[in-house]
ZAMI-321890 format. One line per field, with one value per residue (C-alpha): residue in three letters; residue number from 0; x, y, z. Coordinates in pm, 1 decimal. Each point is the difference from the previous one (the first is absolute). Layout:
BEGIN
code: (ALA,...)
pos: (NUM,...)
east: (X,...)
north: (Y,...)
up: (Z,...)
! end
This chain:
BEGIN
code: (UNK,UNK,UNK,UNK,UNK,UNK,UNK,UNK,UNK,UNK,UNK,UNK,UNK,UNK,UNK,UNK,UNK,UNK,UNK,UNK,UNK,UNK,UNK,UNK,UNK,UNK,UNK,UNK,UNK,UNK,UNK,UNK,UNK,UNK,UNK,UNK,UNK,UNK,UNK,UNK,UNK,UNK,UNK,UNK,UNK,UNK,UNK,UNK,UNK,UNK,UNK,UNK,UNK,UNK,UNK,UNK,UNK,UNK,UNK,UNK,UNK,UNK,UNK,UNK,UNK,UNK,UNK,UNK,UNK,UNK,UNK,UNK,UNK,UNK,UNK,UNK,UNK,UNK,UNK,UNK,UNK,UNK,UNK,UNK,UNK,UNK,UNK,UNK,UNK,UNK,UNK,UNK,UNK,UNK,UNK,UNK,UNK,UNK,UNK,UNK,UNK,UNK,UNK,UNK,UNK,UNK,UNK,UNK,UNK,UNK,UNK,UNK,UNK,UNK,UNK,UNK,UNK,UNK,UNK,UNK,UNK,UNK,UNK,UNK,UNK,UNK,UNK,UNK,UNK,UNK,UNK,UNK,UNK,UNK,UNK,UNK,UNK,UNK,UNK,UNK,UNK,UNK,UNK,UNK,UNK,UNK,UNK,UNK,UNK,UNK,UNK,UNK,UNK,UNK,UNK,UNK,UNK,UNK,UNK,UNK,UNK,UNK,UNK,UNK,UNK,UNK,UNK,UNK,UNK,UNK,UNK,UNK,UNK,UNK,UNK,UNK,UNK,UNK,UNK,UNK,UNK,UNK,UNK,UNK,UNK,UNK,UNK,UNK,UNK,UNK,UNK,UNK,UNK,UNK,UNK,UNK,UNK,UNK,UNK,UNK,UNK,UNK,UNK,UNK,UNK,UNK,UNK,UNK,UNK,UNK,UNK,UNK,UNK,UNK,UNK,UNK,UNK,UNK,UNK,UNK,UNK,UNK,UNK,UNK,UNK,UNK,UNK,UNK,UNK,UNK,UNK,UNK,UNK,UNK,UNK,UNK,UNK,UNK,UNK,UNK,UNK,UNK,UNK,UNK,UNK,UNK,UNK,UNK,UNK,UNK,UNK,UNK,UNK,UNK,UNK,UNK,UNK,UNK,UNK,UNK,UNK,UNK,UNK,UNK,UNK,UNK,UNK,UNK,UNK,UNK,UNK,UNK,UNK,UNK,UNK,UNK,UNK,UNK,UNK,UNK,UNK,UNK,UNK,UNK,UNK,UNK,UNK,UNK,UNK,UNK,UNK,UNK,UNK,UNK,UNK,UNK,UNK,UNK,UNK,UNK,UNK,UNK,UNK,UNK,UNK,UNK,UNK,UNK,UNK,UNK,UNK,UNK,UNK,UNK,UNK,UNK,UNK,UNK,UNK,UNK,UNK,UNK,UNK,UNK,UNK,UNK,UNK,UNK,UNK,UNK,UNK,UNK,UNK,UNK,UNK,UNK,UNK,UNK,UNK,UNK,UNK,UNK,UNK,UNK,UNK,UNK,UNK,UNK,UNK,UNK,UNK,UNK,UNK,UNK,UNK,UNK,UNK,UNK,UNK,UNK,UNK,UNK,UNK,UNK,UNK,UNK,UNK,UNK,UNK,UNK,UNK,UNK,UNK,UNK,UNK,UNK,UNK,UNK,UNK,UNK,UNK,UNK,UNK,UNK,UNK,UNK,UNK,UNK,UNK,UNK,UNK,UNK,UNK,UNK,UNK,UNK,UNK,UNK,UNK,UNK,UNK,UNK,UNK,UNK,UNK,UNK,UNK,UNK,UNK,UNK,UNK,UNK,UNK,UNK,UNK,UNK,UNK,UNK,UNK,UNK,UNK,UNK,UNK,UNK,UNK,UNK,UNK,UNK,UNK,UNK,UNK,UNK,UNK,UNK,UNK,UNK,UNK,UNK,UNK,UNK,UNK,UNK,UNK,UNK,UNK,UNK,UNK,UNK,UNK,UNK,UNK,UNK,UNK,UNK,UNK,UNK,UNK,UNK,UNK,UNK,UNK,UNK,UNK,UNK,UNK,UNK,UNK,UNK,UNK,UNK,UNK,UNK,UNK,UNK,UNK,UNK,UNK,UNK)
pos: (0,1,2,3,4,5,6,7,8,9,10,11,12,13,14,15,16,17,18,19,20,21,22,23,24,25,26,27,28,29,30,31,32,33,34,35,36,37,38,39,40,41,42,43,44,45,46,47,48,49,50,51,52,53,54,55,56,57,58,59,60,61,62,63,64,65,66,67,68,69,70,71,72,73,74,75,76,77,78,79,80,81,82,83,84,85,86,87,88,89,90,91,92,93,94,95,96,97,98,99,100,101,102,103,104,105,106,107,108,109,110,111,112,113,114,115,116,117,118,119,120,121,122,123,124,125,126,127,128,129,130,131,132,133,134,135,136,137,138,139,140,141,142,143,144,145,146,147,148,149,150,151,152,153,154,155,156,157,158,159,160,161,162,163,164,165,166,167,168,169,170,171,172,173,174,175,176,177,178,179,180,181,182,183,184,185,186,187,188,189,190,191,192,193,194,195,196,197,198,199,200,201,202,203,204,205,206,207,208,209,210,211,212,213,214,215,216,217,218,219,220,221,222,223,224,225,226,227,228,229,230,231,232,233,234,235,236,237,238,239,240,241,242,243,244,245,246,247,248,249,250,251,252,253,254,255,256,257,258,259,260,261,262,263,264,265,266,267,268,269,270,271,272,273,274,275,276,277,278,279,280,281,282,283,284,285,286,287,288,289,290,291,292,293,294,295,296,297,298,299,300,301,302,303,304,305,306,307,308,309,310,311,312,313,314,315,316,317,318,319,320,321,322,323,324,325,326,327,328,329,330,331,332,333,334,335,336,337,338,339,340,341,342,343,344,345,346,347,348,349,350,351,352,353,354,355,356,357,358,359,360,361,362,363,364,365,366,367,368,369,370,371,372,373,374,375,376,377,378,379,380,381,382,383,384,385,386,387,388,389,390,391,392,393,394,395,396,397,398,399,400,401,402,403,404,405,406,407,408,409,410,411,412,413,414,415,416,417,418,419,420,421,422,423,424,425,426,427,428,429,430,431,432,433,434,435,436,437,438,439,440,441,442,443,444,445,446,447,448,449,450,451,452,453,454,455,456,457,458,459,460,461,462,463,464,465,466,467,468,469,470,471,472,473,474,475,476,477)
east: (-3304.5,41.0,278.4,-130.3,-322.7,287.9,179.9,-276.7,-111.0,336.4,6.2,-346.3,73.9,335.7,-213.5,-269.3,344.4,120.2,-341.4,-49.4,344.9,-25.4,-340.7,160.0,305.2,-233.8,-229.5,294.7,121.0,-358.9,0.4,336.8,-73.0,-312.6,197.4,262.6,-253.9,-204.4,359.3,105.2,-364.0,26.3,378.6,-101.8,-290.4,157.0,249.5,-230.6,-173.7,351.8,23.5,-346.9,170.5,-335.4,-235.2,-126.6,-160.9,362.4,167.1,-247.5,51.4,359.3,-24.7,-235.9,274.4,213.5,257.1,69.8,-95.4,374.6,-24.8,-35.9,289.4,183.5,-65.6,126.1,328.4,131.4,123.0,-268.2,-128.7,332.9,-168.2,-55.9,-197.1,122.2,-253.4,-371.9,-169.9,166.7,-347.3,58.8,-133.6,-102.7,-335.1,-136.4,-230.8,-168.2,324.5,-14.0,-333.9,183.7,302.7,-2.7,335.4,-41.4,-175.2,51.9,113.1,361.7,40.1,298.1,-74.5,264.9,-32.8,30.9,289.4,139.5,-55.5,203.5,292.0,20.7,59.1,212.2,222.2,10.4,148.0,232.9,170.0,-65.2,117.8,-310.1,-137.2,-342.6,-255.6,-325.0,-357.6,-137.3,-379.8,-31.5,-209.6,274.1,6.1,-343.5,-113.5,-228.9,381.2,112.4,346.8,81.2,-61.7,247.3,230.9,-34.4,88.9,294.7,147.6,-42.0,186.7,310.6,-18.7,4.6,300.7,228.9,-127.0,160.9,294.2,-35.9,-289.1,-176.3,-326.2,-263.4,-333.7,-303.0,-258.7,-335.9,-254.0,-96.0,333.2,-25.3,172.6,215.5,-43.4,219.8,265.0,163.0,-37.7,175.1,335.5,-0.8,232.8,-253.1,-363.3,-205.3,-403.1,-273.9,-186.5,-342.3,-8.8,260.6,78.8,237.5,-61.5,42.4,-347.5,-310.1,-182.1,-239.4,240.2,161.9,-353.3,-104.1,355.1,86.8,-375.7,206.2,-149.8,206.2,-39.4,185.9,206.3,149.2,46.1,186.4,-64.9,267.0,46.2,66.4,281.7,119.5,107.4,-2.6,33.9,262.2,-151.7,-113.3,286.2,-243.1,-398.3,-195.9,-309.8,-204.6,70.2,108.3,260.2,141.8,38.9,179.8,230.9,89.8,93.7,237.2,142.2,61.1,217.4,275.9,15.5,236.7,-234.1,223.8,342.5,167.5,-46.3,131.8,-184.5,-196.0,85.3,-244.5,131.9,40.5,-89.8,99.0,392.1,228.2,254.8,-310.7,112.6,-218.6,23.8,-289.1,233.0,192.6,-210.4,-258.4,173.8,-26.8,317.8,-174.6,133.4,-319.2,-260.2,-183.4,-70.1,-151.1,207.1,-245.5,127.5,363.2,-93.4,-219.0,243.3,239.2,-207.6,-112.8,-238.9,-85.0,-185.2,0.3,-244.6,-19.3,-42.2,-149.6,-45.7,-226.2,161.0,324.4,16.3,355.8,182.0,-107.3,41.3,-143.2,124.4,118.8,243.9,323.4,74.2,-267.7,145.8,-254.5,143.2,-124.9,-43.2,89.0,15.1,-32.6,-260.7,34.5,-338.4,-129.6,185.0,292.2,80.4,107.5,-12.1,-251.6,-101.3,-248.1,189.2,299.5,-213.1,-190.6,349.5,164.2,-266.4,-24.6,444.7,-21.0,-286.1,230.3,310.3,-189.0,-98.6,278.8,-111.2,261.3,-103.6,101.6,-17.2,-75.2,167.1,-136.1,74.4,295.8,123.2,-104.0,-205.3,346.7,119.0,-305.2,-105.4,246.5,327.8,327.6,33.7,-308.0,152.1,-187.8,168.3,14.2,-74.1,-15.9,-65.5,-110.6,160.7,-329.0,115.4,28.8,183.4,15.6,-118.0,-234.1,-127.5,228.0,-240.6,-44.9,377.7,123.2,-283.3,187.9,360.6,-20.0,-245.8,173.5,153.1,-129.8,58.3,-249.2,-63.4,370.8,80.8,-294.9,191.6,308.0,-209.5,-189.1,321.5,181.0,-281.7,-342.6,145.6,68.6,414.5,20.9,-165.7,172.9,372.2,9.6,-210.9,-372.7,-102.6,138.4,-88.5,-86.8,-256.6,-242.4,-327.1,-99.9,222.3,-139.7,-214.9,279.6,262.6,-246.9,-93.0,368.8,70.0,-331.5,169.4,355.4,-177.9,-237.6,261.0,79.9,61.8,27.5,-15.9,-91.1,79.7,-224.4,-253.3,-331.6,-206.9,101.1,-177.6,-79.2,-276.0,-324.3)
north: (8557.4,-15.2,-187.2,-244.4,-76.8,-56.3,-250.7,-156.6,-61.7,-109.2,-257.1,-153.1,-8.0,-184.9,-238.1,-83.4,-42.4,-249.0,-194.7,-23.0,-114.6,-257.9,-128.8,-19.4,-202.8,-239.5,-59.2,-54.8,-272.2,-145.9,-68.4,-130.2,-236.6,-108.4,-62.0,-177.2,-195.9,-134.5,-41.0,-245.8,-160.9,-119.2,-116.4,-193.4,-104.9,-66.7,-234.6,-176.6,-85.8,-87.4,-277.6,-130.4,-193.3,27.5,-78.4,-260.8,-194.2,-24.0,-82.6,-296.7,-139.5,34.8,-221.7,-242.0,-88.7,-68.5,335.7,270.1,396.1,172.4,209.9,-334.6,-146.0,304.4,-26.3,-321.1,42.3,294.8,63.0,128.1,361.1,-1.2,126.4,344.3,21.9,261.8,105.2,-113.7,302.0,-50.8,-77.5,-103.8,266.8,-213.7,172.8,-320.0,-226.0,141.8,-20.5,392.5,-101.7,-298.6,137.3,-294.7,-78.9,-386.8,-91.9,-144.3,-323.4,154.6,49.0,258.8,346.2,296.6,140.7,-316.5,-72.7,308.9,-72.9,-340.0,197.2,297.6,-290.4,-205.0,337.2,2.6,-326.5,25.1,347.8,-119.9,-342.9,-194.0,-344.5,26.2,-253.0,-21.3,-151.7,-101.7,-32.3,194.2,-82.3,190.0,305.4,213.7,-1.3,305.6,202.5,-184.4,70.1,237.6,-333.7,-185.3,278.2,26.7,-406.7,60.2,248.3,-224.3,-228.5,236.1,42.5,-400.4,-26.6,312.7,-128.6,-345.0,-59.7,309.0,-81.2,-341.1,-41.9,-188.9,-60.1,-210.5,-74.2,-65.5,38.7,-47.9,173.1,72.0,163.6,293.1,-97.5,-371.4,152.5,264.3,-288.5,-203.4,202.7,-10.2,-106.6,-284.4,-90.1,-197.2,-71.4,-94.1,-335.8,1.2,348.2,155.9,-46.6,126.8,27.0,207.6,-8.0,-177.3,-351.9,213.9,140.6,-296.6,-179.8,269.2,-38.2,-372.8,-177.9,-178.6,13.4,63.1,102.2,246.6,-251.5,-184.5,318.6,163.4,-139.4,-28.8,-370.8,72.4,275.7,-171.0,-315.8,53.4,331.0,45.0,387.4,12.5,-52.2,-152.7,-15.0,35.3,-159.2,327.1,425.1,-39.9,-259.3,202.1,258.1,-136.5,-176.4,305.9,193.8,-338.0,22.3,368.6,-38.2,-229.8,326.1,330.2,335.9,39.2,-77.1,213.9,-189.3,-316.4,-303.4,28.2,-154.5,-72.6,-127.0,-393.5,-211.0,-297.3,-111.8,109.8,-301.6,-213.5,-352.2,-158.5,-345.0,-156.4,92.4,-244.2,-284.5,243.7,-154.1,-361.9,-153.1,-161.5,281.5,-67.0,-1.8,331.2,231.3,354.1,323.0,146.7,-199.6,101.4,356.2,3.5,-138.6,261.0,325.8,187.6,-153.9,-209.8,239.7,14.4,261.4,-217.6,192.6,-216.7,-283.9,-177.6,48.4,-135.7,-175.6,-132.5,303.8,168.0,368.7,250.4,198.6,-87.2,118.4,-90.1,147.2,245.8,126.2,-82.8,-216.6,-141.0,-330.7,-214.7,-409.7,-225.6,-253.7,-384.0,-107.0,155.2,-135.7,-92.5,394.2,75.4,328.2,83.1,280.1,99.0,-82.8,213.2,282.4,0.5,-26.4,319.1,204.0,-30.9,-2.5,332.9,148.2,-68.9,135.8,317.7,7.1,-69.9,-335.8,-288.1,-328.2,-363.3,-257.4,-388.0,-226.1,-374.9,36.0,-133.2,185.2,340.9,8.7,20.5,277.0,228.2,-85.8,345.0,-193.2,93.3,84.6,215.4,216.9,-194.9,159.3,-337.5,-340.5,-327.2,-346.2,-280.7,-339.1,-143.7,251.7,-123.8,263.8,-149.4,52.4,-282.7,-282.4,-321.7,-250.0,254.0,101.9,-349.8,-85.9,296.2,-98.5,-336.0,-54.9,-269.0,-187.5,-312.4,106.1,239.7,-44.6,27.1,306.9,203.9,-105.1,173.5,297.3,56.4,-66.8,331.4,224.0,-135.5,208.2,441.8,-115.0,84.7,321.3,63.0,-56.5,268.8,246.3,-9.5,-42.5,157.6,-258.8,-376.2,51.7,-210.9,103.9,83.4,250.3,190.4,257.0,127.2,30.2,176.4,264.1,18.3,114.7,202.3,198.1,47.6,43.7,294.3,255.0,-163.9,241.2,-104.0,260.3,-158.6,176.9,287.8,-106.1,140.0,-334.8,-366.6,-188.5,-331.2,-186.2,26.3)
up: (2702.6,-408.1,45.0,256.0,-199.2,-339.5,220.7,114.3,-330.4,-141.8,285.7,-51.3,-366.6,86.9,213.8,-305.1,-199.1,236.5,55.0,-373.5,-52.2,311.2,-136.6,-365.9,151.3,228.2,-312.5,-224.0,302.7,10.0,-369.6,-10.4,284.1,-191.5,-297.5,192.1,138.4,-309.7,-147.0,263.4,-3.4,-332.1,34.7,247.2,-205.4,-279.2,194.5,180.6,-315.4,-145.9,257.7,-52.4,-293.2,-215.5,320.3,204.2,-257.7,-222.5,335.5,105.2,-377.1,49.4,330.4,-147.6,-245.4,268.7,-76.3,210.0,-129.3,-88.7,302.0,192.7,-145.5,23.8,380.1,43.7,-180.2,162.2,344.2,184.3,-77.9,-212.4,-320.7,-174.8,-251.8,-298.7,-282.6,170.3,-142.0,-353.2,-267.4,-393.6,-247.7,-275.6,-144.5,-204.8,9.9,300.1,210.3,72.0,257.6,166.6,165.1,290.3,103.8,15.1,-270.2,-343.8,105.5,100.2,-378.4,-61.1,-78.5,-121.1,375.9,157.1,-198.3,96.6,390.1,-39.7,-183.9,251.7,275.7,-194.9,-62.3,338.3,128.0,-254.0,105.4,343.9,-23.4,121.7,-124.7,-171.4,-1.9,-166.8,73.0,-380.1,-21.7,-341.6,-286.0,-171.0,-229.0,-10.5,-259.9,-26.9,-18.4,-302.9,-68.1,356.6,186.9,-180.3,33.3,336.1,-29.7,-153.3,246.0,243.7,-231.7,-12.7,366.2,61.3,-225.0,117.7,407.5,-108.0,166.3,193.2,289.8,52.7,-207.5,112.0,-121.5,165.0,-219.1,191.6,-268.7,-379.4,-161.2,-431.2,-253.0,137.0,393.1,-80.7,-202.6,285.9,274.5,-256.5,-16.7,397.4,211.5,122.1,-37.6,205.8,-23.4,189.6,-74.3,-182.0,45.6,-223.7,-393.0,-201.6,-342.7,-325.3,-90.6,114.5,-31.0,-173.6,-230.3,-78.6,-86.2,-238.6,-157.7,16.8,23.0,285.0,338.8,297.3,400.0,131.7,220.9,-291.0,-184.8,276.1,358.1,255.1,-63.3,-369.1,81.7,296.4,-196.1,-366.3,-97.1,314.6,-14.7,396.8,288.2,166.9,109.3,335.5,116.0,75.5,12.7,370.9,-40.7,-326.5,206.6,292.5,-274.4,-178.6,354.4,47.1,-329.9,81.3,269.3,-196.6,-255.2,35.0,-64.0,-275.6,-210.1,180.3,357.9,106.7,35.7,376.7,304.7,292.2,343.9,-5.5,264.0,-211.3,126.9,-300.6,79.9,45.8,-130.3,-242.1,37.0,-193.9,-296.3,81.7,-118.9,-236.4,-337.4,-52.3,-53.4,-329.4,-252.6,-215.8,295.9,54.8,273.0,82.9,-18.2,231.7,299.9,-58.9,-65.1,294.8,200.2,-45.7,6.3,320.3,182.2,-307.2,-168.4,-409.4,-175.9,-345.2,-328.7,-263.3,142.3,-257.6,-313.3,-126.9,298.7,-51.1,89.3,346.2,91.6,283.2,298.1,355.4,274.4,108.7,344.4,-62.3,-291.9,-321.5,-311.3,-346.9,12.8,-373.8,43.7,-278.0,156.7,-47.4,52.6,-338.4,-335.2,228.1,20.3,-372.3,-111.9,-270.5,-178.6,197.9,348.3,-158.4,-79.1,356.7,180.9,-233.7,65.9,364.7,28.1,-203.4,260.2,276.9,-211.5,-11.2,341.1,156.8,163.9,71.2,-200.8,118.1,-238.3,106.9,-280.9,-154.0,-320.1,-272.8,-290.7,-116.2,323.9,165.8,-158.4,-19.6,362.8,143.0,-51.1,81.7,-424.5,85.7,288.2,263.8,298.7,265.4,-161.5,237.4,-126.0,243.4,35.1,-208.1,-319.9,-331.9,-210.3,-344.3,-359.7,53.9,185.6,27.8,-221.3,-270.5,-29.8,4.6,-258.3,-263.7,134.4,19.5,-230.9,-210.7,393.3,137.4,338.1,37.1,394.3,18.6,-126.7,148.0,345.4,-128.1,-154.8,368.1,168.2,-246.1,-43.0,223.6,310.1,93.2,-33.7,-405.6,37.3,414.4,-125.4,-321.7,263.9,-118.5,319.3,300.0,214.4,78.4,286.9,234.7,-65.2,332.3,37.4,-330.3,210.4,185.9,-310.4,-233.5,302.6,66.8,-386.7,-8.9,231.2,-133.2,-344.8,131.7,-136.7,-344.4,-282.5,-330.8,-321.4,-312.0,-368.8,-126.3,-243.9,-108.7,80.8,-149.1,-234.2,101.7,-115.5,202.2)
! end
C-alpha cells in the first residue's frame, strides 16, 4: 500500500512536471509569436512608409511639376514586376543639425548622404561582378550638406566606381531634375547622358550661387538646361520632352547595348529583308559634287526597318553617330553629314565621333562609317590604313586630298587654263579608281545593293579576332 501511495505520488509529481514544462514551452511560443509578429508589423511598416516617397503632399508637388516620383519612374523603366529593391530599410546616422529626429527616407531634396552613397556603391559592385549595365535617375540637389566631408566622400566613391565600371558595363544616366555639384560630375563620366526639357539642369553650382559670386544674373536653363548641353556644351546625348518619353527612350537605347564587355553586340529577330535592295540610293547624292544632301536618308535607307536611335543629334552637327540594326544584329552608326559645313570634321565633330567609336570598341559593337569628306577626313573615317575590315566606295566617290577647284587653284596656280586642268584633275583623282586600283577600297558598288553587302560581311566578320600590343593605357590628348 506504501508503495502504491509513493508511486502515486511520483506520478502526479511527474504530471505537475510536465504541465509546468508544457505551459512554460506554450508561453515561450506565445511570446515568440508576439515578437515575431510586432517584428514583421513594423517591417512592413517601415516599407510601406519607404514607398510613400515623403507622402502625398511631396508626390502631388512632384506631379504638378510635370515629373514622375522615382518609384514611378522606376516602374516604367523596368519590365514589369522585374525589380528588387536592395537596402530600403538602410537610414543615415548623421547626429547634426537636428538630422538625428528626421530619419525620412525621401527627403532632403535627394541630396547625397554617406549611407546613400553607400547604397549606390553596393549596387554598382554588383553589376560590375555580375556584368549588368547600370543606369541612373538624377534628381539630386547634390552633396548634403549637414555631413560635410562623409557626403563628399561618399561622392567620390561613386567616382572610383564610375571610372573602374568604364569600359566594363554600359553607364547610363537620366537626369530628370535640378542636378548640382557632385550629382553632374558622376553622370558626366557616363557612358551617355540624356535630360529632360524644362525640367532638368545640370550644373556645378546654382543661379544663386553664381549671383552672389559674379553679380551676374542667370536662370537655371541658360546655366545648365537641356538646350544648353544638348548644343553647346555637347554634355547630354540627347533630351526628351517629358519623364515618360525619357523613359521609353532609355529602354530603346538599352536594347542596342551588350550587358557587358564581355558579350557580343545583341541581335533581335529581323523582319526587315537582309538582301533588301535600297534603291533610293541610287539617286540620294546629287551628281553636283558641291550640292548637299542628308546622311540620314542614306543611313536610313540601309538600316532595318529604317530605324536610327541618334546620339547627339544637336551638337556638332556635321558628323552623325547613333545605333541601328543590320539584319537584327545592332551597329554604331558614324557619317560625316553634308548638310552642316559641307561635312568637315571639326574639333568638336572629331571629339563626339572618338568618343562614341571607342564606346562601341569597348562593347563590342560593329561600326559602319558613311563617307563625304576629302583629305584627313579620308583617312581618319576607319580606312583601310586604319584596319577598317570591308571598305566600299560608290561610283559618286571622290577619293582625293582635295576638291578639284581648290587643287588646281595650288597646282595650277600660275596656268591660264584653269577650267582646263580641273577636267584633267576630276578625270585622275574626282572618282573611287585612285583609291580602288592600289586596294583602299575593296569594292566599286551600286548603292542599292549596300544593305545586303554590309549584312553579308557583318556576318563573316562576327568571329573576327584581332590582339593588339600590351600597354598600360595610351596617352592621347583628350
Amino acid at each position: 500500500m506504501a508503495k502504491m501511495m509513493a508511486s502515486t505520488s511520483f506520478m502526479l509529481k511527474n504530471i505537475v512536471r510536465a504541465n509546468t514544462g508544457l505551459a512554460g514551452l506554450v508561453s515561450r511560443r506565445w511570446q515568440t509569436a508576439q515578437h515575431t509578429l510586432a517584428v514583421r508589423k513594423k517591417i512592413e511598416e517601415t516599407r510601406v512608409r519607404a514607398r510613400q516617397a515623403g507622402g502625398p503632399k511631396r508626390i502631388e508637388t512632384q506631379h504638378k511639376k510635370g515629373k514622375l516620383t522615382a518609384r514611378e519612374r522606376i516602374s516604367l523603366l523596368c519590365d514589369e514586376n522585374s525589380f528588387i529593391e536592395y537596402d530600403a530599410f538602410v537610414e543615415h546616422d548623421c547626429p547634426d543639425f537636428g538630422m538625428e529626429n528626421n530619419k525620412d527616407f525621401t527627403v532632403f531634396g535627394g541630396s547625397l548622404s554617406m549611407a546613400h552613397a553607400k547604397k549606390i556603391c553596393k549596387v554598382m559592385d554588383q553589376a560590375m561582378l555580375v556584368g549588368a549595365p547600370v543606369i541612373g535617375l538624377n534628381d539630386s540637389g547634390g552633396a548634403r550638406i549637414q555631413e560635410g566631408v562623409a557626403s563628399l566622400a561618399g561622392y567620390a566613391d561613386i567616382f572610383q566606381r564610375n571610372v573602374m565600371s568604364s569600359g566594363v558595363i554600359p553607364q547610363i544616366s537620366l537626369i530628370m531634375g535640378p542636378c548640382a555639384g557632385g550629382a553632374v560630375y558622376s553622370p558626366a563620366l557616363t557612358d551617355f547622358t540624356f535630360m529632360v526639357q524644362d525640367t532638368s539642369y545640370l550644373f556645378i553650382t546654382g543661379p544663386d550661387v553664381v549671383k552672389s559670386v559674379t553679380n551676374e544674373d542667370v536662370t537655371q536653363e541658360e546655366l545648365g538646361g537641356a538646350k544648353t548641353h544638348t548644343t553647346l556644351s555637347g554634355v547630354a546625348a540627347g533630351s526628351f520632352e517629358d519623364d515618360i518619353e525619357a523613359l521609353i527612350g532609355i529602354r530603346t537605347l538599352y536594347n542596342y547595348l551588350p550587358l557587358s564587355n564581355s558579350d557580343p553586340a545583341p541581335i533581335m529577330k529581323c523582319y526587315d529583308p537582309w538582301d533588301r535592295d535600297a534603291p533610293g540610293l541610287d539617286t540620294v547624292v546629287p551628281l553636283d559634287s558641291s550640292t548637299a544632301y542628308n546622311m540620314l536618308d542614306v543611313i536610313r535607307g540601309v538600316v532595318d526597318d529604317g530605324e536610327f536611335f541618334e546620339i547627339q543629334s544637336k551638337y556638332a552637327m556635321n558628323i552623325i553617330v547613333g545605333f541601328g540594326r543590320m539584319n537584327g544584329r545592332a551597329v554604331g552608326i558614324v557619317g560625316n553629314q553634308p548638310k552642316i559645313a559641307a561635312g568637315c570634321l571639326d574639333i568638336n565633330a572629331s571629339v563626339k565621333g572618338a568618343r562614341f567609336v571607342r564606346f562601341c570598341d569597348a562593347f563590342n559593337i560593329p561600326i559602319l562609317t558613311f563617307e563625304d569628306a576629302y583629305g584627313g577626313a579620308y583617312d581618319v573615317m576607319s580606312s583601310k590604313h586604319l584596319r577598317g575590315d570591308i571598305n566600299y566606295a560608290w561610283p559618286t566617290a571622290e577619293v582625293a586630298v582635295m576638291g578639284a577647284k581648290g587643287a588646281v587653284k595650288i597646282i595650277f596656280r600660275d596656268s591660264k587654263d584653269q577650267k582646263e586642268k580641273e577636267e584633267e584633275y576630276v578625270d585622275l583623282f574626282a572618282n573611287p579608281f585612285p583609291a580602288a586600283v592600289r586596294g583602299y577600297v575593296d569594292d566599286i558598288i551600286e548603292p542599292h545593293t549596300t544593305r545586303r553587302r554590309i549584312c553579308q560581311d557583318l556576318e563573316v566578320l562576327a568571329s573576327k579576332k584581332l590582339n593588339n600590343p600590351w600597354k598600360k593605357h595610351g596617352n592621347i590628348p583628350l
